[in-house]
C-alpha positions as CSV (number, residue, x, y, z in Angstrom):
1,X,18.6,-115.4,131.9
2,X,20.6,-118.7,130.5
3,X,22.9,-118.1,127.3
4,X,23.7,-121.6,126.6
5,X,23.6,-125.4,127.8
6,X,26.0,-124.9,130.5
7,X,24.0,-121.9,132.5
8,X,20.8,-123.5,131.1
9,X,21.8,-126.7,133.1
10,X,22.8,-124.9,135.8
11,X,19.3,-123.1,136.1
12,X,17.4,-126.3,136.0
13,X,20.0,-128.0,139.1
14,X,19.0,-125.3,141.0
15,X,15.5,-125.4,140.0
16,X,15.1,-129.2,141.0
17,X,17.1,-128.5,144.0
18,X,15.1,-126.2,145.4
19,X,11.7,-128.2,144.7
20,X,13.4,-131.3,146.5
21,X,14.1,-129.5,149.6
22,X,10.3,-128.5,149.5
23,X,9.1,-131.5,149.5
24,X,11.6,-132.7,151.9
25,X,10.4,-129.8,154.3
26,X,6.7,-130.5,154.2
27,X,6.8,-134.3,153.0
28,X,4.8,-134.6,149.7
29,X,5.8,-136.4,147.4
30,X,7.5,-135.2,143.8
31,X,5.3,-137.5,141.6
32,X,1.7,-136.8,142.9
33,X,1.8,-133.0,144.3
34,X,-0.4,-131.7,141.8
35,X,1.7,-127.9,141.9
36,X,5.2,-129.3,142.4
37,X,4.8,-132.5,140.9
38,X,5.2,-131.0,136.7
39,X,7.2,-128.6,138.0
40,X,9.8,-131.5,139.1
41,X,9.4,-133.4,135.9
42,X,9.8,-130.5,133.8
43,X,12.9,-129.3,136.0
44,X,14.3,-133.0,135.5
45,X,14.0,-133.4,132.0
46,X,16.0,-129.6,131.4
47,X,18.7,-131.3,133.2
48,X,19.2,-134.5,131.3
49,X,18.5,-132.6,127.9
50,X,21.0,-129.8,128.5
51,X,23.5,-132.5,129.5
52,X,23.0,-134.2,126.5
53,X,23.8,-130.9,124.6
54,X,26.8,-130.2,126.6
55,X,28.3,-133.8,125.3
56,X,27.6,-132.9,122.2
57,X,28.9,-129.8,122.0
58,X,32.1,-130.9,123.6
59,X,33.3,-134.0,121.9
60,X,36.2,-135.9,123.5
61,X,38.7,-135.6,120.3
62,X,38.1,-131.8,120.3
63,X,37.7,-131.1,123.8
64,X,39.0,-133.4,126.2
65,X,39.1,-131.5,129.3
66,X,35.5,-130.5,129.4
67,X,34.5,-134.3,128.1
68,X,36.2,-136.0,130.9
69,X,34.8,-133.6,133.6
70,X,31.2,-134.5,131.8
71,X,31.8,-138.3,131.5
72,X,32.8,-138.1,135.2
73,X,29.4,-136.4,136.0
74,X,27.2,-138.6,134.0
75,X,27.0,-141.7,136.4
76,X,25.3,-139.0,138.8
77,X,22.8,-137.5,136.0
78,X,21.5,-141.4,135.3
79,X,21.1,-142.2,139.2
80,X,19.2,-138.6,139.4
81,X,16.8,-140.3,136.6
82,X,16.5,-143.4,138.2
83,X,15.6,-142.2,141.8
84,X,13.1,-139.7,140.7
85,X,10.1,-139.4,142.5
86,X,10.5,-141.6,144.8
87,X,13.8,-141.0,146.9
88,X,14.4,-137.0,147.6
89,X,16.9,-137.6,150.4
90,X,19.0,-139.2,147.7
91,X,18.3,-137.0,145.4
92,X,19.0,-133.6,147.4
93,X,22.3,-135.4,147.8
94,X,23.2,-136.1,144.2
95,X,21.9,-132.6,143.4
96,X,24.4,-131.1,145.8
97,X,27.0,-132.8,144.6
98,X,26.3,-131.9,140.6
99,X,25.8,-128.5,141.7
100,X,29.5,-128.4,142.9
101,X,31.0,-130.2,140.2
102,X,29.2,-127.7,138.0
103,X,30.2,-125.0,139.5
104,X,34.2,-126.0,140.2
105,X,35.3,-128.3,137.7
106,X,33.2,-128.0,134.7
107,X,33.0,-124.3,135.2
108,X,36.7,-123.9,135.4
109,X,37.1,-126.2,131.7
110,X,34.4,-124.1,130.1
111,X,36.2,-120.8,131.1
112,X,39.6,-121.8,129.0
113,X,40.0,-120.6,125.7
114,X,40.4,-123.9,124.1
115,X,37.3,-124.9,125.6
116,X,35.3,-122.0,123.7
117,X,32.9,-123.6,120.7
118,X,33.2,-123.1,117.1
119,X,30.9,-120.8,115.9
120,X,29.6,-119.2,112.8
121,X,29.4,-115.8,114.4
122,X,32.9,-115.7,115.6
123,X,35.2,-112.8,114.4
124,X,38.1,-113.9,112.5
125,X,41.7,-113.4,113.4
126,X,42.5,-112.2,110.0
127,X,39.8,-110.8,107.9
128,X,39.6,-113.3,104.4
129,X,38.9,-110.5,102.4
130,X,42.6,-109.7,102.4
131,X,43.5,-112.3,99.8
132,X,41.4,-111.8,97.0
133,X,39.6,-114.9,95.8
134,X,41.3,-115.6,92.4
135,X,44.4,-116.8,95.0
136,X,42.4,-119.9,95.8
137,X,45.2,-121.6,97.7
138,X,46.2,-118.9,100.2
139,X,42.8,-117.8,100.7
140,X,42.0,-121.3,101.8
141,X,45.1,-121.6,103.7
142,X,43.7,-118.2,106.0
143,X,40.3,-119.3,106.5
144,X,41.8,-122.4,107.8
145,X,43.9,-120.3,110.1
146,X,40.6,-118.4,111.2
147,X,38.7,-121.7,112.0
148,X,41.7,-123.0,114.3
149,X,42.2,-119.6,116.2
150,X,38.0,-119.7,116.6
151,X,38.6,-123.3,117.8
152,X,41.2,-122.5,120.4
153,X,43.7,-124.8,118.3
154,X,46.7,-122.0,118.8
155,X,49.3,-124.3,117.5
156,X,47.7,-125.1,114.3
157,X,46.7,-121.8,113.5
158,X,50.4,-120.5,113.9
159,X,51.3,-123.7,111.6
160,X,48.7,-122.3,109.5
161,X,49.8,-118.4,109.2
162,X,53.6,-120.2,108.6
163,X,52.8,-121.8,106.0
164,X,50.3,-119.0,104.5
165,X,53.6,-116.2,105.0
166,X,55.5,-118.5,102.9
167,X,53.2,-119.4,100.2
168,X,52.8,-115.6,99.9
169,X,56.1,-115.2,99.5
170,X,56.8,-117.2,96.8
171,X,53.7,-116.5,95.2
172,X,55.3,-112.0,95.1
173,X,58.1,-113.3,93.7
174,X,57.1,-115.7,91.5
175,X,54.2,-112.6,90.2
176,X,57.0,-109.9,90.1
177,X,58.8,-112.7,88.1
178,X,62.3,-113.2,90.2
179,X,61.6,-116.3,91.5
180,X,65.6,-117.3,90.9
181,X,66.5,-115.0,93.4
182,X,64.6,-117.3,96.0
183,X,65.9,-120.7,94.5
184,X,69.4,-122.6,94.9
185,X,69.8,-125.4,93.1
186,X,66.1,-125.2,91.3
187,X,64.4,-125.3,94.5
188,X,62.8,-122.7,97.1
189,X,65.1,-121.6,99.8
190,X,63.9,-123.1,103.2
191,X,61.7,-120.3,105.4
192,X,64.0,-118.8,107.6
193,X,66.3,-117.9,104.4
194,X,62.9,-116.8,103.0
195,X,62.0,-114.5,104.6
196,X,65.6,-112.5,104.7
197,X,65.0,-112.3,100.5
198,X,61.9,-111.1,101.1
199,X,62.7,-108.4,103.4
200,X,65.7,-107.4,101.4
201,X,63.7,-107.1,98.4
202,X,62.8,-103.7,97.3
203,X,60.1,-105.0,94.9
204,X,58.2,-106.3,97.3
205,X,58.4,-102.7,98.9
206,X,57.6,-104.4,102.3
207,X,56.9,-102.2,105.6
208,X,58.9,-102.1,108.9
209,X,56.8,-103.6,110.8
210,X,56.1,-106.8,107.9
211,X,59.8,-106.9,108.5
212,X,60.2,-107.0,111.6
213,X,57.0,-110.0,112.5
214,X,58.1,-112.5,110.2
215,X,60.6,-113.7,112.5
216,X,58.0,-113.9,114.9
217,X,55.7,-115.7,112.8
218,X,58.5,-118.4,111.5
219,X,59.3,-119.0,114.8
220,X,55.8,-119.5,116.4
221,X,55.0,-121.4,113.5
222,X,57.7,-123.9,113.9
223,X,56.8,-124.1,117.6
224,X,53.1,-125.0,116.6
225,X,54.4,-127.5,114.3
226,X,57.4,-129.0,115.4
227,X,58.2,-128.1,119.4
228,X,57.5,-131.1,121.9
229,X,58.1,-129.1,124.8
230,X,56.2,-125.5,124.1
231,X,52.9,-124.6,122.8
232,X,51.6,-121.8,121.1
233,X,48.8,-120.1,123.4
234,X,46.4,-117.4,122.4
235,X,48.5,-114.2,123.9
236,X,51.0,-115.0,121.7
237,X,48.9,-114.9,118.4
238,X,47.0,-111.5,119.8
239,X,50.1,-110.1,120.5
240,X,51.5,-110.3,116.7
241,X,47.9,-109.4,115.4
242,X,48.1,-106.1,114.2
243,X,51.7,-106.6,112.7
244,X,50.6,-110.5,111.3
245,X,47.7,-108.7,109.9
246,X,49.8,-105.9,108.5
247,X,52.2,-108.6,106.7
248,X,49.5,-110.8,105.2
249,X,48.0,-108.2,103.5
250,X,51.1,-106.3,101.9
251,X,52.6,-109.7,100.7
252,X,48.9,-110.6,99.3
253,X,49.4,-107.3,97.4
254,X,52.4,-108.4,95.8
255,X,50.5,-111.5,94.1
């Protein structure tokens, strides 16, 4: 049973395929055969609409990879249009060769993680009910990083989670009211400094494991938002879930 445009499209190729080689086999004709005929229109139009759904769904500035593997197959949808009824030779041809792109190219895009769909019933990386919702800023700061881990945008979201460890930093100590201890010269010590107060600080009363993924987040994060030869990919944010999960929510404790 299809589960989206993409097998949806599929089905209806192979549904249009197999009526053109009938009517190749037996020679009637796709626009008068009073069985085969509806069947063929109704088989057609599937195909252009799910198409149409598919470019919508992947947009070029979110999804490039899938987008240019459509745009390359839409010159082949439109000559599909225009030769139906009349030409089925032509059109068992063009169907074969959708059918391959569909099933090689596109079908190898769609399978990436990047290439998976925001959607309002996807779980979140961290769960927002961690930071309560007086802490507007942070709070707004995670879901962001739930929205770009859901979009398959790694390197934002570890940007993100960055810059959410450090705003709960300075938001425990600023609560527990020793924010001097994090400040030279009136202003915040940069991250990497940071963090070592914050793990140091018995206040904070911060767990071995918080401790020991912070480096890991700080450096991820700078990789997301600073490295132009590395990208964060998704293994690397699953890997620190538990621990990044762990961290966020001892830190949102301390607020």
């Amino acid at each position: 049973m299809p589960n989206g445009p993409a097998d949806e499209f599929a089905s209806h190729v192979a549904s249009l395929t197999h009526i053109v080689k009938m009517a190749r086999r037996h020679g009637f004709g796709l626009g008068s055969h009073k069985n085969y005929a509806p069947r063929a229109s109704e088989a057609l139009a599937g195909i252009r609409r799910t198409f149409i759904l598919l470019q919508r769904n992947f947009p070029s500035d979110r999804f490039p990879r899938v987008a240019f593997q459509l745009s390359a197959m839409d010159p082949l949808i439109k000559k599909l249009v225009e030769l139906f009824p009349s030409n089925v030779a032509e059109m068992q041809e063009l169907l074969g060769a959708i059918a391959f792109k569909t099933k090689s190219e596109l079908a190898a895009e769609l399978e990436q993680p990047e290439s998976k769909p925001l959607t309002s019933a996807a779980v979140d990386f961290l769960p927002i009910e961690i930071i309560e919702d007086k802490h507007y800023i942070p709070k707004k700061i995670l879901w962001e990083a739930n929205r770009c881990y859901d979009a398959g945008c790694y390197n934002a979201c570890a940007a993100l989670l960055r810059r959410l460890i450090e705003t709960l930093i300075i938001g425990a100590f600023e609560h527990h009211k020793i924010g001097d201890k994090i400040k030279k010269d009136g202003e915040y010590i940069e991250f990497g400094a940071l963090i070592g107060r914050a793990s140091a600080e018995t206040t904070l009363n911060l767990g071995r494991e918080t401790k020991r993924v912070l480096p890991d987040l700080k450096y991820f994060g700078d990789v997301g938002a600073h490295s132009r030869m590395m990208l964060v990919r998704r293994p690397d944010l699953d890997r620190l879930h538990n621990q990044v999960r762990g961290a966020v929510e001892e830190l949102a404790r301390n607020l």
